[in-house]
Structure formats: C-alpha cells, structure tokens
N, CA, C and O atoms as a GROMACS GRO file, in nm:
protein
  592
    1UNK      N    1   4.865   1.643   0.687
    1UNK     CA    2   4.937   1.712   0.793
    1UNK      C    3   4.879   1.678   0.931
    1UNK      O    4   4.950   1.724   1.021
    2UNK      N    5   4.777   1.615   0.972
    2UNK     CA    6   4.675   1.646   1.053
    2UNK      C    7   4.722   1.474   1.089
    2UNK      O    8   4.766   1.473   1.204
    3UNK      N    9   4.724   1.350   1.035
    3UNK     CA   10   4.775   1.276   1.059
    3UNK      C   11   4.943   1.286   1.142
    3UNK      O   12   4.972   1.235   1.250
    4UNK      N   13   5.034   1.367   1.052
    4UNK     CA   14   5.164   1.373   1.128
    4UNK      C   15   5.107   1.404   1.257
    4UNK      O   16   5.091   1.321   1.346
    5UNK      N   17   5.079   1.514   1.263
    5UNK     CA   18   5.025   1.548   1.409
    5UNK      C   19   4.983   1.482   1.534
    5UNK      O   20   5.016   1.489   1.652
    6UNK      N   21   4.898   1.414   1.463
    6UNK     CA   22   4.792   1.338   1.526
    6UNK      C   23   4.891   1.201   1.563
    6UNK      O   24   4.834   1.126   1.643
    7UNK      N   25   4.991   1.166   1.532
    7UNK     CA   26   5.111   1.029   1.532
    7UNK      C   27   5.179   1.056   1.596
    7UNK      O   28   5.213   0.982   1.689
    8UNK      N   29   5.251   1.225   1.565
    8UNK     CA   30   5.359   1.270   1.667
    8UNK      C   31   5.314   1.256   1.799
    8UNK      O   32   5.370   1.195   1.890
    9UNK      N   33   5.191   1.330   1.802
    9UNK     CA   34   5.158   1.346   1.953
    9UNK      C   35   5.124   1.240   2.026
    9UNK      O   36   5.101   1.270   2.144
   10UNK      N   37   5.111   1.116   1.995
   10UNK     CA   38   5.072   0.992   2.012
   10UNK      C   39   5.190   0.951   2.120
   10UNK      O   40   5.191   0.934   2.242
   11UNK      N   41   5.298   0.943   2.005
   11UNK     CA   42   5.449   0.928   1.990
   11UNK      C   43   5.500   0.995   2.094
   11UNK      O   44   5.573   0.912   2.148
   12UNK      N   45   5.506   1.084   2.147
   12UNK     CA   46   5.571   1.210   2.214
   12UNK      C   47   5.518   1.170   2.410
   12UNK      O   48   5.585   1.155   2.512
   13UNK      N   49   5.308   1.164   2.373
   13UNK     CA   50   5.288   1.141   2.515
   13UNK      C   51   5.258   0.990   2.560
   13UNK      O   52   5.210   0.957   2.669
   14UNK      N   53   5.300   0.895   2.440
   14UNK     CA   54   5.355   0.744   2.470
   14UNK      C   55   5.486   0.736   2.507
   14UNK      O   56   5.494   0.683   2.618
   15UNK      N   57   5.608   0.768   2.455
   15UNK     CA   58   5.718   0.811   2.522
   15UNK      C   59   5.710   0.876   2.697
   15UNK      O   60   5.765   0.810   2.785
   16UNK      N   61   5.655   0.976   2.723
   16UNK     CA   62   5.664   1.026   2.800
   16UNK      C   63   5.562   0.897   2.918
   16UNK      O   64   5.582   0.860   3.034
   17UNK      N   65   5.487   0.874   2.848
   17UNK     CA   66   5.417   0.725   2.977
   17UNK      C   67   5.488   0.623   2.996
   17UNK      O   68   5.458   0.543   3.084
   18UNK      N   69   5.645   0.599   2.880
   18UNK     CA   70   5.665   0.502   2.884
   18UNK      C   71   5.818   0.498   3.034
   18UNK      O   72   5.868   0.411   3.106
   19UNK      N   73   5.837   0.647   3.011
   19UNK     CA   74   5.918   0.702   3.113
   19UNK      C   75   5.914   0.714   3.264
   19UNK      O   76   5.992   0.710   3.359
   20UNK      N   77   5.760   0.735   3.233
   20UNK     CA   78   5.724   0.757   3.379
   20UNK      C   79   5.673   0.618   3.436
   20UNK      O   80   5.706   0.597   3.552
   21UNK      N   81   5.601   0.523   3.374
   21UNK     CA   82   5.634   0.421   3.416
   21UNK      C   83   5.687   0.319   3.490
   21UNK      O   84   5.650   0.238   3.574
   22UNK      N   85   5.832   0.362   3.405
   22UNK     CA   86   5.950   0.307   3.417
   22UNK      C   87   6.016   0.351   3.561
   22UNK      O   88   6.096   0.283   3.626
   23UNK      N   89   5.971   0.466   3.592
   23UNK     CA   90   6.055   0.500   3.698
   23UNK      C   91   5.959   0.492   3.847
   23UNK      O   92   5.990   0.525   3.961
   24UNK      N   93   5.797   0.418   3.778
   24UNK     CA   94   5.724   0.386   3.922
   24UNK      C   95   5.774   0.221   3.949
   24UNK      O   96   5.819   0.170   4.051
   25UNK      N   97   5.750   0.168   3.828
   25UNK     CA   98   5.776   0.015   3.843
   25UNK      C   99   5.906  -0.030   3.836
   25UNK      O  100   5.905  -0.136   3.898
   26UNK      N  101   5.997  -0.012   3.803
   26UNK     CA  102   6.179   0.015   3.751
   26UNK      C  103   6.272   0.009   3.838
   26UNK      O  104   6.334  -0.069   3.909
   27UNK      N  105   6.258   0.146   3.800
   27UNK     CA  106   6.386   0.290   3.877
   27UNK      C  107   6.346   0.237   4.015
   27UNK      O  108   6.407   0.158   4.088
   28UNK      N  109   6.270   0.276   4.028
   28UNK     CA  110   6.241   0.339   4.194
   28UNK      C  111   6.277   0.211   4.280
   28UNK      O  112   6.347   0.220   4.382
   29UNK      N  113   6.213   0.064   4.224
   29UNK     CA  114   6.222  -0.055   4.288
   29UNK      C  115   6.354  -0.104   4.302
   29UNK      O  116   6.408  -0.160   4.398
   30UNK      N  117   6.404  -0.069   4.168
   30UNK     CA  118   6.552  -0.113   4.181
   30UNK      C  119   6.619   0.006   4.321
   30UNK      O  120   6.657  -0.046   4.425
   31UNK      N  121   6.626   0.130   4.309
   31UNK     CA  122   6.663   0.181   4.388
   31UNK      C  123   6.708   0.183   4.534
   31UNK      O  124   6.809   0.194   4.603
   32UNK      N  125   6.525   0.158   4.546
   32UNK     CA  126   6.461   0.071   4.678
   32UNK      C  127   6.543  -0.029   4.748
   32UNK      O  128   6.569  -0.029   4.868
   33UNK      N  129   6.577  -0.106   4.668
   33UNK     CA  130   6.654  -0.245   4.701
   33UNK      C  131   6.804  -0.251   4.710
   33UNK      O  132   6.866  -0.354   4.733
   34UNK      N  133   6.874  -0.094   4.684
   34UNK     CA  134   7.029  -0.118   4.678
   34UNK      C  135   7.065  -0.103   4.844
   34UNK      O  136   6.990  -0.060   4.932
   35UNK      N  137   7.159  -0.136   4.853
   35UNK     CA  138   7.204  -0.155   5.030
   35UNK      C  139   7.261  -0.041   5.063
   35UNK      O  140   7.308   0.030   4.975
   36UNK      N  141   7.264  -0.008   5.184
   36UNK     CA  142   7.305   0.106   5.303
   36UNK      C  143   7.196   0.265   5.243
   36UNK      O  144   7.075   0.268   5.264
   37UNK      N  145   7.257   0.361   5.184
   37UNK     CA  146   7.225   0.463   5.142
   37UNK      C  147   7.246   0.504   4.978
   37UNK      O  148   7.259   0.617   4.933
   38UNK      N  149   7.246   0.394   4.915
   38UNK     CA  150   7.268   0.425   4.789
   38UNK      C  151   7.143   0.446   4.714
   38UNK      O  152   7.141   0.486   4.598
   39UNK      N  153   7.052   0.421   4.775
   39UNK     CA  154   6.872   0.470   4.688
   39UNK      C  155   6.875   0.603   4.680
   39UNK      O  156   6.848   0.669   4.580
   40UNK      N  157   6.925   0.661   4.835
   40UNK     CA  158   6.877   0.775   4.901
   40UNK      C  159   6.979   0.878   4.742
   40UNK      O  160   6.947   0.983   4.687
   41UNK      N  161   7.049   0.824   4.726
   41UNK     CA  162   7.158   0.921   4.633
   41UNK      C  163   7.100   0.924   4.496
   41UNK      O  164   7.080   1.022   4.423
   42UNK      N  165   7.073   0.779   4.472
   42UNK     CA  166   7.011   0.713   4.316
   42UNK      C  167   6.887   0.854   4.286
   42UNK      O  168   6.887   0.946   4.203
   43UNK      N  169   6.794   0.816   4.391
   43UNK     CA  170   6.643   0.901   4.385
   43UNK      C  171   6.736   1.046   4.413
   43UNK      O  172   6.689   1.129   4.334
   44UNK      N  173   6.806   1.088   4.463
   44UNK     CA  174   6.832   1.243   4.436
   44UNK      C  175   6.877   1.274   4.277
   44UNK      O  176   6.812   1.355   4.212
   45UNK      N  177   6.974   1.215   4.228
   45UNK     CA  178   7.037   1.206   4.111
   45UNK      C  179   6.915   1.228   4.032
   45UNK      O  180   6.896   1.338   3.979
   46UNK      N  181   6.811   1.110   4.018
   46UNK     CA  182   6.745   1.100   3.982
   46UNK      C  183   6.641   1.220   3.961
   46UNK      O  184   6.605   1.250   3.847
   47UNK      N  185   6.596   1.285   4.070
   47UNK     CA  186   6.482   1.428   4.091
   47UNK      C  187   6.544   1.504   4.010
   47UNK      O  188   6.469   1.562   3.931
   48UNK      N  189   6.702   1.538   3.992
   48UNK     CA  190   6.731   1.641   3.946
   48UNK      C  191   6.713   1.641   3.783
   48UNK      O  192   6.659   1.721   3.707
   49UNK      N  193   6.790   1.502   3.759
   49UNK     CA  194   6.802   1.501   3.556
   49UNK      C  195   6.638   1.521   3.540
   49UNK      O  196   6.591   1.623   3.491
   50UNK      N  197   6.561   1.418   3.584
   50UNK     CA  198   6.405   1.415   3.550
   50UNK      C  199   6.344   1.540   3.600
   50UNK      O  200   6.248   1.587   3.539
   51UNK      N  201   6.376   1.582   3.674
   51UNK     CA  202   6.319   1.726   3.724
   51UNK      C  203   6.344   1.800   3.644
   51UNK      O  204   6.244   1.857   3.600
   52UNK      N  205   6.474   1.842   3.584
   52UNK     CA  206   6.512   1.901   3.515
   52UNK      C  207   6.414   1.907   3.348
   52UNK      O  208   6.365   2.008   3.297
   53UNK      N  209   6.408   1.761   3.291
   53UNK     CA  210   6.352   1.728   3.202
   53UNK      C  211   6.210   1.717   3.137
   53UNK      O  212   6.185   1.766   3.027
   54UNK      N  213   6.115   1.642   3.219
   54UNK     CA  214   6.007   1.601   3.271
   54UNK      C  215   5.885   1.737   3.231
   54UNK      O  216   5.799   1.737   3.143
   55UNK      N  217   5.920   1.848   3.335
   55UNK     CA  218   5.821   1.985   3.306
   55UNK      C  219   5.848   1.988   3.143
   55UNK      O  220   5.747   1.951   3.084
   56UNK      N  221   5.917   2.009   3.087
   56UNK     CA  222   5.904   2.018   2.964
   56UNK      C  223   5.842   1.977   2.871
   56UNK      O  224   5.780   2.032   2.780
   57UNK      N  225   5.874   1.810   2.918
   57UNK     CA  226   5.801   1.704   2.828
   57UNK      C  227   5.692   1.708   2.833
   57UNK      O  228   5.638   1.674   2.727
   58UNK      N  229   5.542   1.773   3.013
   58UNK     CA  230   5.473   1.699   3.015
   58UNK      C  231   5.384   1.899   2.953
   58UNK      O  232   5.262   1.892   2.967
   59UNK      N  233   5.410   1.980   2.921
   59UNK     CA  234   5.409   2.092   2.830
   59UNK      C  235   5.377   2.096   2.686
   59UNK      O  236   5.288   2.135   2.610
   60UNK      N  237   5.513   2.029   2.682
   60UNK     CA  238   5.525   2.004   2.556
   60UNK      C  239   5.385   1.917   2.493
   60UNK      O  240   5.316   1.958   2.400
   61UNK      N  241   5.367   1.804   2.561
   61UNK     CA  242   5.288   1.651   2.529
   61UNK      C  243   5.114   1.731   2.481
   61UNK      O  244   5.043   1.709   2.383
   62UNK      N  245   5.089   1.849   2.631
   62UNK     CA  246   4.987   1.946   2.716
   62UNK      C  247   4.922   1.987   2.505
   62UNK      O  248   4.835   1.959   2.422
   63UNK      N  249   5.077   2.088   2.533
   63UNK     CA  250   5.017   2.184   2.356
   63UNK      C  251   4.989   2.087   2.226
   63UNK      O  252   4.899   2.109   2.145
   64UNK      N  253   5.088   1.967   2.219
   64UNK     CA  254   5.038   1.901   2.091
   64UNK      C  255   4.950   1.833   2.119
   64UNK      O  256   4.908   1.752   2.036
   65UNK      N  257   4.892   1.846   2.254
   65UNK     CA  258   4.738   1.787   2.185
   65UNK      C  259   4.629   1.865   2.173
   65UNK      O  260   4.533   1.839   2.102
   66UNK      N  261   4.647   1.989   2.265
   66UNK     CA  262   4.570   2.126   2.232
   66UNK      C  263   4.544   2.154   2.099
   66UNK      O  264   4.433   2.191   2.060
   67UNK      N  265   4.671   2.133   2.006
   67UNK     CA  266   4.682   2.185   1.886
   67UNK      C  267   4.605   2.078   1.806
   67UNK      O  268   4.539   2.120   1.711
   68UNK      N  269   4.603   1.940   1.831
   68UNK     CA  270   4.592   1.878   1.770
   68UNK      C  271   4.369   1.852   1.791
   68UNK      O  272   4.286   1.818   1.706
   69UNK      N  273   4.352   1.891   1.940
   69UNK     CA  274   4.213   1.917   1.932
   69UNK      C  275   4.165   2.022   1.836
   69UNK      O  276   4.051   2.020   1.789
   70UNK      N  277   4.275   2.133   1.802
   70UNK     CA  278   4.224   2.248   1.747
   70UNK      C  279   4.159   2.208   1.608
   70UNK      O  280   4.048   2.201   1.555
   71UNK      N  281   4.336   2.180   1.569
   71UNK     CA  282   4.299   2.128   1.381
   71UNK      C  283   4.251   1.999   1.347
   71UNK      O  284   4.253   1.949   1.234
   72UNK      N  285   4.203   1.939   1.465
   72UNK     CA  286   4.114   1.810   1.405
   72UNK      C  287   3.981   1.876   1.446
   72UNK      O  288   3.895   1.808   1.390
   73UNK      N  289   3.922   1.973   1.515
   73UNK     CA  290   3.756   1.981   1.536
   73UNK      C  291   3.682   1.924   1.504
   73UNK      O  292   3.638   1.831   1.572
   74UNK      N  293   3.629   1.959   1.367
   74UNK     CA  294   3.518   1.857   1.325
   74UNK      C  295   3.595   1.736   1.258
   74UNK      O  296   3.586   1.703   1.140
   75UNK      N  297   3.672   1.675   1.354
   75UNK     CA  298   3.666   1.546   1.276
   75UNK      C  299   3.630   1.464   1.392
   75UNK      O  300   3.581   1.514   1.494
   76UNK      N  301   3.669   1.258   1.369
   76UNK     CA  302   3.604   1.222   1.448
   76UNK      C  303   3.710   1.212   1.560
   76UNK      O  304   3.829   1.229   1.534
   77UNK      N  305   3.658   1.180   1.704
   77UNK     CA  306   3.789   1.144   1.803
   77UNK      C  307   3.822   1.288   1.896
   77UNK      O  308   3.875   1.302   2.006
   78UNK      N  309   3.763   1.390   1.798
   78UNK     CA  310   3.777   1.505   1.886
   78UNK      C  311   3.749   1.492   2.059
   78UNK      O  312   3.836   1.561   2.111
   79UNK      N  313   3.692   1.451   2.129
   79UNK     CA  314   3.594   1.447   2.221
   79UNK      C  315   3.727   1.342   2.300
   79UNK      O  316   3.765   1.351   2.417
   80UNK      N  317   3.763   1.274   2.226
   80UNK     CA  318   3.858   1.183   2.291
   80UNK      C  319   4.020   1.251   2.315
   80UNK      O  320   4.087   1.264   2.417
   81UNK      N  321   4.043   1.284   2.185
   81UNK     CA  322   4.129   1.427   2.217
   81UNK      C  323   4.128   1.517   2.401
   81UNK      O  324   4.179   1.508   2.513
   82UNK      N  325   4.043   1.587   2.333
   82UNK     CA  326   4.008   1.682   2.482
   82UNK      C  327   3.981   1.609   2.577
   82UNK      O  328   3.994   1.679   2.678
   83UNK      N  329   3.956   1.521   2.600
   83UNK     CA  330   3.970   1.424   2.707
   83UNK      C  331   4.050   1.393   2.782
   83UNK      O  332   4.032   1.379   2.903
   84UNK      N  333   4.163   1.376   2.718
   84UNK     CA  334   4.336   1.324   2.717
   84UNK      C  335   4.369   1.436   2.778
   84UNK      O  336   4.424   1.434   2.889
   85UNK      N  337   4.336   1.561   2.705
   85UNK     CA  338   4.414   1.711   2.725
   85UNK      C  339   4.367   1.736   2.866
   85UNK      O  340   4.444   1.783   2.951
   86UNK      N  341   4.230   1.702   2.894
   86UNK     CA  342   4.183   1.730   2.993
   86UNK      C  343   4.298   1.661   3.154
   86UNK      O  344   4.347   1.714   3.254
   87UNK      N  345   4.294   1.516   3.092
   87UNK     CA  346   4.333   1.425   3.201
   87UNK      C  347   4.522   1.493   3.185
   87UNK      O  348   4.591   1.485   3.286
   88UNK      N  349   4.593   1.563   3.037
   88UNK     CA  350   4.727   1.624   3.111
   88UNK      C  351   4.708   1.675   3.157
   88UNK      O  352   4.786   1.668   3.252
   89UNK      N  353   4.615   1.779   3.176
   89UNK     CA  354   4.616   1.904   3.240
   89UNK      C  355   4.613   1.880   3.429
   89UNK      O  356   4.680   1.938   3.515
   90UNK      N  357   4.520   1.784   3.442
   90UNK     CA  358   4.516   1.684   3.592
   90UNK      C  359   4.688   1.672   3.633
   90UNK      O  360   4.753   1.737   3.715
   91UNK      N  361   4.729   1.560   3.540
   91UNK     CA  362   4.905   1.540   3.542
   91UNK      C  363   4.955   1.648   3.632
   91UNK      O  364   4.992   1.644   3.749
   92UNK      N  365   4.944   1.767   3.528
   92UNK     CA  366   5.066   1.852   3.527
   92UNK      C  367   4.985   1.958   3.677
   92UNK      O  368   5.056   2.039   3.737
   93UNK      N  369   4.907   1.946   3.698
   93UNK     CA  370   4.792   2.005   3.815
   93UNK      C  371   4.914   1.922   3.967
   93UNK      O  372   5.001   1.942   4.052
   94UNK      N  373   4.826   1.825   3.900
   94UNK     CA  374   4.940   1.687   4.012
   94UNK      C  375   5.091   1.731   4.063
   94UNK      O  376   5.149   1.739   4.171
   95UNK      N  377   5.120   1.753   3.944
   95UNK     CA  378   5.276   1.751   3.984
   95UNK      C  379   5.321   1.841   4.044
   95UNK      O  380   5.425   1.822   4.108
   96UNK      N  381   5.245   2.003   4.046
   96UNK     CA  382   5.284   2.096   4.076
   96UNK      C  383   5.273   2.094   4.207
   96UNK      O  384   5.360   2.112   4.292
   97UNK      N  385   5.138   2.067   4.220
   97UNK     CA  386   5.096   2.076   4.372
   97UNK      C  387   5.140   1.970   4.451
   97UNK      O  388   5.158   2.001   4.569
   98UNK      N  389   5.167   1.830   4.416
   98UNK     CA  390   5.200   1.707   4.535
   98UNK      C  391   5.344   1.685   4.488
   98UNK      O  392   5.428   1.715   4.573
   99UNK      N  393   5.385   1.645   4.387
   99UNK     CA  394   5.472   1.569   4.377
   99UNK      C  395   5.596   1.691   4.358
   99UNK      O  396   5.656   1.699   4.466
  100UNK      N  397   5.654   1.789   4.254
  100UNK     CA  398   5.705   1.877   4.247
  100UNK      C  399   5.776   1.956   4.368
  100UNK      O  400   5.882   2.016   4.357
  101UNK      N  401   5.684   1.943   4.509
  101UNK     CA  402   5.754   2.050   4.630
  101UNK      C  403   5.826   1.897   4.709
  101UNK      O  404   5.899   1.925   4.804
  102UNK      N  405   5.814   1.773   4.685
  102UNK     CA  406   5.865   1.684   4.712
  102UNK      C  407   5.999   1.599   4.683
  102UNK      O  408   6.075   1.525   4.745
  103UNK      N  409   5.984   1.655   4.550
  103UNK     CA  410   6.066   1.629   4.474
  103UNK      C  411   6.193   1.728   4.484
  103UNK      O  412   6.309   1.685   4.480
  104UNK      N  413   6.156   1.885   4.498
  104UNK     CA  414   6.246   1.940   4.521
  104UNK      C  415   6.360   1.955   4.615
  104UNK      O  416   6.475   1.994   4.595
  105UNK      N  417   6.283   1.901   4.756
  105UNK     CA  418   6.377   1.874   4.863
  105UNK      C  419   6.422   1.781   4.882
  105UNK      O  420   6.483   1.761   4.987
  106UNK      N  421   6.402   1.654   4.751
  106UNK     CA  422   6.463   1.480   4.773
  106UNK      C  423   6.552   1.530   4.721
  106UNK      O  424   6.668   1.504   4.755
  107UNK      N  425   6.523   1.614   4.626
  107UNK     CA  426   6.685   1.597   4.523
  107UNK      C  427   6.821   1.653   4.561
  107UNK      O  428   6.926   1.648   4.498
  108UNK      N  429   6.795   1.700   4.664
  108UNK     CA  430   6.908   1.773   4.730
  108UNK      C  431   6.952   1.648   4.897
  108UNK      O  432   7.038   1.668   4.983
  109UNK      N  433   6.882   1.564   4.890
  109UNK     CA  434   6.920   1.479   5.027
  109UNK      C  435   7.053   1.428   4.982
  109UNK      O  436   7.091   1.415   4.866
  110UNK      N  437   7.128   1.396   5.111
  110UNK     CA  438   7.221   1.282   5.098
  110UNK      C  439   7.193   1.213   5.219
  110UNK      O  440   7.093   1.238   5.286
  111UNK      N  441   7.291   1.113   5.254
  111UNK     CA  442   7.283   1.012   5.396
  111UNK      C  443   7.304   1.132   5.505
  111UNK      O  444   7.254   1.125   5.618
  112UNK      N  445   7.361   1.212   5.474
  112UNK     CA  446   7.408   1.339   5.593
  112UNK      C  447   7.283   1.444   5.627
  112UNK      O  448   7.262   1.467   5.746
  113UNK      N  449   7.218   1.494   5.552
  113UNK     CA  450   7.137   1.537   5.568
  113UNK      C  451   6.926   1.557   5.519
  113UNK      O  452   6.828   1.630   5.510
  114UNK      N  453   6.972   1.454   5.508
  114UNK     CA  454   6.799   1.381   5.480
  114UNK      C  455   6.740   1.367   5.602
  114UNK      O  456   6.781   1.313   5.705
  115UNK      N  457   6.580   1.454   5.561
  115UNK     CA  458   6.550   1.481   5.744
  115UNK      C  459   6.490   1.346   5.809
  115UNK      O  460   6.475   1.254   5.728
  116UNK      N  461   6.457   1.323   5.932
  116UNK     CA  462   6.431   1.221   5.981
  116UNK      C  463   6.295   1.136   5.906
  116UNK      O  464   6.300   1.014   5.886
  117UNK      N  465   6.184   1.213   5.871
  117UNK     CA  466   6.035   1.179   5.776
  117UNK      C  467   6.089   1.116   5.625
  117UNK      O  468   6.016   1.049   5.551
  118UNK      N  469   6.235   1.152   5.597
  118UNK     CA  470   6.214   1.112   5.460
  118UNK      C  471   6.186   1.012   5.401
  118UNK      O  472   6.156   1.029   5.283
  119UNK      N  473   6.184   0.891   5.446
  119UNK     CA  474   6.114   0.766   5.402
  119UNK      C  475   5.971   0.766   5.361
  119UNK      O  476   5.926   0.712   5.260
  120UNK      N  477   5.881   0.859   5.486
  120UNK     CA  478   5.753   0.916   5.453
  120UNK      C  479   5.746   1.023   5.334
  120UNK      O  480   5.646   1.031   5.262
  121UNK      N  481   5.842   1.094   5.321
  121UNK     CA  482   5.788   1.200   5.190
  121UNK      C  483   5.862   1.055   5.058
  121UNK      O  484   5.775   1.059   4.971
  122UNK      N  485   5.919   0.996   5.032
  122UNK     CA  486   5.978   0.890   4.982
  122UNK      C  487   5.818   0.844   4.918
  122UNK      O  488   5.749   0.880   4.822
  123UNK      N  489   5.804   0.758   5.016
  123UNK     CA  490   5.672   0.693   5.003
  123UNK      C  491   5.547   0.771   4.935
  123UNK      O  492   5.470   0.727   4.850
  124UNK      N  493   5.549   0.930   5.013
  124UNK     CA  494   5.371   0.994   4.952
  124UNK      C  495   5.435   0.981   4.833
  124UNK      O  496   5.379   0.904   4.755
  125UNK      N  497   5.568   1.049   4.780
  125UNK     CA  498   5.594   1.058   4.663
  125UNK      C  499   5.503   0.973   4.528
  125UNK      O  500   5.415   1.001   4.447
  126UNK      N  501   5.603   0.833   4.573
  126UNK     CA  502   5.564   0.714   4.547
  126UNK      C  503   5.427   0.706   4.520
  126UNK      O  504   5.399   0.690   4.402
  127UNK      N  505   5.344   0.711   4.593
  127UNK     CA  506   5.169   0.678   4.607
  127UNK      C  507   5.129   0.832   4.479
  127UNK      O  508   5.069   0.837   4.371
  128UNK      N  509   5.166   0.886   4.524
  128UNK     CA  510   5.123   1.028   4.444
  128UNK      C  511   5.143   1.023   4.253
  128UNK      O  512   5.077   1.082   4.167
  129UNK      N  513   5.251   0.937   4.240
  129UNK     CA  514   5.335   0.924   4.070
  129UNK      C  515   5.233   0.824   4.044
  129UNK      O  516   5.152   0.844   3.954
  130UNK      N  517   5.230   0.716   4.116
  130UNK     CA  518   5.133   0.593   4.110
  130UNK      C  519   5.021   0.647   4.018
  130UNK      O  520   5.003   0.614   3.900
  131UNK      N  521   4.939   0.747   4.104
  131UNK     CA  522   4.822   0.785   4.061
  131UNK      C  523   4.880   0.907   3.917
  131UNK      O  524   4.789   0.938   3.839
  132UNK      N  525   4.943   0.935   3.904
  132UNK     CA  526   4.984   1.046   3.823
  132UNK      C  527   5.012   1.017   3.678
  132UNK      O  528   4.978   1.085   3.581
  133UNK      N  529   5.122   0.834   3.684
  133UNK     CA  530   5.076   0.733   3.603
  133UNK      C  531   4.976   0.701   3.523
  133UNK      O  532   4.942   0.738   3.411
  134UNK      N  533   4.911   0.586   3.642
  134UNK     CA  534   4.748   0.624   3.587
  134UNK      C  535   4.675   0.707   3.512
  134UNK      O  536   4.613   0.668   3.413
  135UNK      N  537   4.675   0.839   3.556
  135UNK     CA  538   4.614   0.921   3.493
  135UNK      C  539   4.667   0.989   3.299
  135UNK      O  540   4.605   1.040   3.205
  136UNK      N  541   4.771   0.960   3.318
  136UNK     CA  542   4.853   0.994   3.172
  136UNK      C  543   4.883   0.846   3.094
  136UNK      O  544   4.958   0.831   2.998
  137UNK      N  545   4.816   0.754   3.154
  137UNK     CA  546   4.819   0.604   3.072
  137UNK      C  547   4.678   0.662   2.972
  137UNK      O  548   4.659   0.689   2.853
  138UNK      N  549   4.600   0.663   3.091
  138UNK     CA  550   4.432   0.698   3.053
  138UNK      C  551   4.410   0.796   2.926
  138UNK      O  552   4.332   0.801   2.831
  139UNK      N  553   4.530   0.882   2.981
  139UNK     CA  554   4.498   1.017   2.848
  139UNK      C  555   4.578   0.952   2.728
  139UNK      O  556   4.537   0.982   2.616
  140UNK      N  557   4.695   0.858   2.738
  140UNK     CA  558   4.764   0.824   2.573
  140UNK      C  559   4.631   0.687   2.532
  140UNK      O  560   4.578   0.673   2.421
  141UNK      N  561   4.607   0.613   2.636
  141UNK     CA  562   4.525   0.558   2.537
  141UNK      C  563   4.356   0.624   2.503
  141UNK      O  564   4.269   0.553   2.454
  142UNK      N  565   4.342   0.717   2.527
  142UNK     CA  566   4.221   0.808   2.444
  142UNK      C  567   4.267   0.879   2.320
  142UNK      O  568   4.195   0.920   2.229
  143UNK      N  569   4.421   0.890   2.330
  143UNK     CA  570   4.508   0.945   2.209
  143UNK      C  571   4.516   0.820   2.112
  143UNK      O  572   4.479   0.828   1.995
  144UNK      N  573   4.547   0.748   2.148
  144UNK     CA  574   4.548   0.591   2.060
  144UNK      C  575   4.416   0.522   2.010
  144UNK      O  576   4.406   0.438   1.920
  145UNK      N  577   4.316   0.576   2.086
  145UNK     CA  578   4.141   0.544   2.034
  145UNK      C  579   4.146   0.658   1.929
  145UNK      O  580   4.106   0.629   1.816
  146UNK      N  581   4.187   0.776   1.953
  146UNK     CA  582   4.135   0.904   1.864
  146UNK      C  583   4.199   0.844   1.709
  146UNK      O  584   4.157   0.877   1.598
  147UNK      N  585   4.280   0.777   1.729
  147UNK     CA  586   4.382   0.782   1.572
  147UNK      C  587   4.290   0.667   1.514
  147UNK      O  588   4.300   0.661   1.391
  148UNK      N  589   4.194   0.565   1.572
  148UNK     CA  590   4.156   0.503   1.523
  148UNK      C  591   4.001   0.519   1.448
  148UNK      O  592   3.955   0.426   1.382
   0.00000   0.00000   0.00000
C-alpha cells in the first residue's frame, strides 16, 4: 500500500511540475509573442481556469506527501520526503503571498482596462513562477530519489 502511495504522489506532484512548467516556458512565451492585445486576454483566460485549478492541486500534492512522510517513517527516504513537503510548503507560501494577489487582478484585465504598470506586474509575475518552478522541480525530484 505504501508503494501505491509513494507512486501516486510522485505521479500527482510530477504532473503538477509538468504544468507549471509548461506555462513558464510554453504558455506564457507563446502568449508573449501573439500581436496587438491578444496575450493580455490569453494570460487573463489563463489566471482564471489555472487559478481556479492550481490551489487545489498544489494541496492536494502538500497532504500526499504529508501522508506519505507519515506511513513511510521508519523507512528509508523519509528525510527526503519531508524535504519535498518542506520545499511545497515554500510553493504554496510563494503563491499566496507574491504570485496569487497578482494573479488576481491579471485575470480580470482586458486591452480597456489594464492599468498602465501592467507589463511590470506581467513580468514580477513571471520572475516570481520562475523561482516557484524551481522550487517544486527540487521537491518532485527528492520524491523520485525517495522511491529509489
């Protein structure tokens, strides 16, 4: 049982890196690059489904590995476990405080009323996921050492 676990959760916060990723190196670039004001719409569209989605996932990812530090204790990898949990907990720290109050007011821009800075909150965004990335690469592959 401790194996399923230990695969799902693998599974679940590899998915979820493979998402977020996607939408530093991807999404966003492609976005970036469409002509007149069609990013500005893309990245709102965008805040809302993933906004919508995202808290859940990165919760969800948070407890199965909590759970999964629990009922593996004394085995080996533990240490690498809580590690990971440690570095979601950073993530989801991240998001609340930088990226999340940023996110909330992109997702509502259009060409009509997007305030004059928004290229700058655009950008911290940007720099902020970068590192947010990073940090939840770091925690699936301590999840991917633990299984080994």
């Amino acid at each position: 049982m401790l194996n399923a676990l230990e695969v799902f959760t693998t599974v679940v916060v590899g998915v979820m890196v493979g998402v977020e990723f996607s939408v530093a190196f991807v999404i966003n670039p492609i976005l970036n690059a469409l002509p007149e004001d069609s990013g500005v719409l893309g990245r709102a569209h965008g805040g809302r489904m993933l906004g919508a989605v995202m808290p859940v996932w990165y919760i969800t990812s948070l407890a199965l590995v909590v759970v999964w530090a629990v009922a593996g204790w004394r085995h080996d990898g533990t240490g690498l476990v809580i590690t990971a949990g440690a570095l979601l907990v950073l993530s989801v720290i991240m998001s609340v405080l930088l990226l999340v109050p940023i996110n909330n007011r992109s997702k509502t821009w259009t060409p009509d009323n997007r305030p004059a800075d928004w290229q700058q909150q655009k950008n911290r965004w940007d720099r902020f996921h970068y590192v947010r990335v990073a940090v939840i690469i770091a925690a699936f592959a301590l999840l991917a050492a633990a299984l080994a």
